[in-house]
C-alpha positions, 0 to 999 in steps of 0.5 A, a space after each residue: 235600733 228602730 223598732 216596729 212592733 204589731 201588737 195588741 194595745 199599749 194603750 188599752 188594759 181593757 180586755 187585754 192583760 199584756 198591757 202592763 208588759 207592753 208598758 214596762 217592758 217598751 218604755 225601758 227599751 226607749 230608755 236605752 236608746 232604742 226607737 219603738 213604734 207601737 201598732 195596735 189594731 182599733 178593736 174590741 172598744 180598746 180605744 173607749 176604754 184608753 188607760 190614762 198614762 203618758 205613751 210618749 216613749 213610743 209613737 203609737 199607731 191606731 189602726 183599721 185592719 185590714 185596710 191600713 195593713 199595706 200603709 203599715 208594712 211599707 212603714 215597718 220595712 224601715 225599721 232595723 227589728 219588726 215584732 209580732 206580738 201573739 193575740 194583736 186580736 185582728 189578721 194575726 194569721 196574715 201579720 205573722 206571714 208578713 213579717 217573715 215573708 211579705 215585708 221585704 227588708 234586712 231587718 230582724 224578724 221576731 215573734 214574740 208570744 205572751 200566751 206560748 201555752 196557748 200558741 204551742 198548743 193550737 199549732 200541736 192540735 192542728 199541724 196545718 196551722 199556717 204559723 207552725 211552718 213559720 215558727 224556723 223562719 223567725 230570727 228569734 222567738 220570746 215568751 212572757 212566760 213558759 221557762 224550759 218547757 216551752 223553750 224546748 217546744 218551741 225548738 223542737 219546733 225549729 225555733 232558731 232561738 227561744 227565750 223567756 222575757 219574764 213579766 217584771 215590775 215597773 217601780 214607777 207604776 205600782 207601789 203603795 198607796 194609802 188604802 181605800 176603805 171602799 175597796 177593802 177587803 179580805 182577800 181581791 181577785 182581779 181576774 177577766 172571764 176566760 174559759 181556761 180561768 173560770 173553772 179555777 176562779 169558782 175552784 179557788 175563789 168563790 169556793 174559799 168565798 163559800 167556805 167563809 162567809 164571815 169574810 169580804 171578798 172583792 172580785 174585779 175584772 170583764 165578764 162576770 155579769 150574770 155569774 152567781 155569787 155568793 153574798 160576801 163577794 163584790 164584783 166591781 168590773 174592769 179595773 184599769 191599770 190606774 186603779 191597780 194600786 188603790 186595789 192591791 193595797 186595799 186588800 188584806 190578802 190578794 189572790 192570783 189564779 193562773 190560767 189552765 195552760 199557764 199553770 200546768 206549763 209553770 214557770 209563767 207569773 202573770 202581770 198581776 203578780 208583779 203588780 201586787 209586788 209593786 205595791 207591796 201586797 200580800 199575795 197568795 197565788 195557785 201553785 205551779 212549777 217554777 215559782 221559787 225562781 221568782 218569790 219564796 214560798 212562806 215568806 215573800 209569797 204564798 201557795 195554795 192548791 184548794 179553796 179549803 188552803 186559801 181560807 186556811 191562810 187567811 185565817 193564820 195570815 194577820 194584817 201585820 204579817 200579811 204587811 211582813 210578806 208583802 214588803 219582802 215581795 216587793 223587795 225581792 221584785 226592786 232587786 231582781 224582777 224590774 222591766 229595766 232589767 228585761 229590758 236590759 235582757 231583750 237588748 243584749 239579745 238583739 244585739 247578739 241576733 244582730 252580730 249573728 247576721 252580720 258575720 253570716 252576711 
């Protein structure tokens, strides 16, 4: 199947957290045989900040939006699927009504949303958002995350169909390597200044950080110059998906904080999960609706709901058991929670939305 894809960087992480996604869940889709074109918008310095990496398994497209926009339909009329990813980051608006309505082709229409709290609650506070009469006209619509929640929003939207595409692990991009003291640490969070995140970061992080000063704290991502922090945590700024590896198992103990919105739908493990998985870290994460779908509680993952918990587990959680839970992480994510396996999911689907269009035709 001929895929053409709008979204926002494949080959950027840089201000863009669904890189890792786009990755693992694209390249296993080229390797059953489906044809993926990548477009993604020249924007927000992304292609200053390229991730090092072999793209080969899609033909990446580079565009100035809005000019190239006609160039692009005319391509993505070829295709047998077009997808509109959430957040491309320029004319979203007018990507979501082409694909469904500009683009004239027999193709598979689907949208598919890496941020559904986000898009579900934009369209509910402003009912004449132009994308909320769009969502019926779609063939199908993914999440990355949302499990039931969203699934029935979304139909109760008149989705003809929803499902969630779980962020997964790509074995061949994370797992162990050996730990860079300049980066070791007590406990790492890898985590971009959002508005919906910062209240949470200074919550659970910078509080535990306070809590414990006899602790090494390393914070990583965009956005936190300026931000006052205690003395025992190190920011060190953007950490590209190269560097992940070297990150993750160079902690002790490292921290996931999901958003607001993610965190209070549930059933959304974020990018950064799977990759502390992959490497075989221990991992604490906020607690949310959900998580035992993915990892259990105590021994392959665990939960805290306040700074004063995450200090308690690092205290009670030695480098030898930390080892124990991190290797039953990654365990569990070979077994059950890999891209080749959502992949396999999203394949299957099309191949049913396919069949659906044929019999009605």
């Amino acid at each position: 199947m001929k895929i053409f894809v709008f979204g926002s960087s494949i080959t950027s992480s840089y201000w863009n957290g669904a890189a890792t996604y786009y990755r693992g869940i694209y390249s296993n889709l080229a390797r059953l045989g489906h044809e993926i074109t990548f477009a993604e918008p020249d924007a927000y310095d992304r292609q200053q900040h390229r991730d090092s990496g072999d793209y080969s398994y899609v033909e990446s497209v580079v565009y100035s939006s809005p000019s190239d926009l006609p160039q692009l339909f005319r391509q993505a009329a070829q295709a047998d699927l077009i997808v509109k990813h959430s957040g491309v980051g320029a004319d979203d608006a007018e990507l979501e009504l082409a694909v469904v309505r500009t683009i004239e082709s027999h193709a598979i229409r689907v949208f598919w949303d890496v941020d559904a709290p986000a898009t579900l609650a934009r369209v509910e506070h402003d009912r004449s958002d132009p994308f909320r009469s769009l969502i019926p006209e779609y063939d199908l619509i993914l999440t990355y995350g949302g499990g039931p929640p969203v699934v029935d929003h979304y139909c109760r939207l008149g989705a003809r169909d929803c499902f969630p595409i779980y962020n997964g692990l790509d074995p061949e991009a994370h797992f162990p390597v050996a730990k860079d003291h300049c980066v070791e640490c007590d406990l790492v969070l890898v985590a971009n200044r959002l508005p919906d995140r910062e209240r949470r970061v200074a919550d659970f992080f910078i509080g535990a950080a306070e809590l414990a000063p006899d602790l090494h704290f390393i914070l990583g991502g965009e956005g936190w110059e300026g931000k006052r922090l205690p003395r025992n945590i190190r920011w060190i700024g953007h950490v590209g998906t190269a560097d992940h590896n070297r990150v993750n198992c160079s902690a002790r103990v490292v921290l996931n904080l999901n958003r607001d919105s993610m965190a209070s739908v549930g059933f959304s493990p974020p990018t950064r999960i799977f990759e502390a998985a992959g490497a075989g870290a221990c991992l604490i994460t906020d607690a949310w609706t959900g998580i035992e779908m993915f990892f259990e509680p105590g021994e392959e993952i665990l939960l805290a709901s306040s700074a004063g918990e995450i200090v308690t587990l690092l205290r009670d959680t030695g480098s030898q058991r930390a080892g124990q839970i991190g290797s039953a992480m990654r365990q569990r994510a070979l077994h059950g929670h890999t891209y080749a396996q959502r992949a396999a999911q999203v394949s299957e689907l099309l191949v049913r939305v396919g069949n659906q269009q044929s019999a009605v035709a």
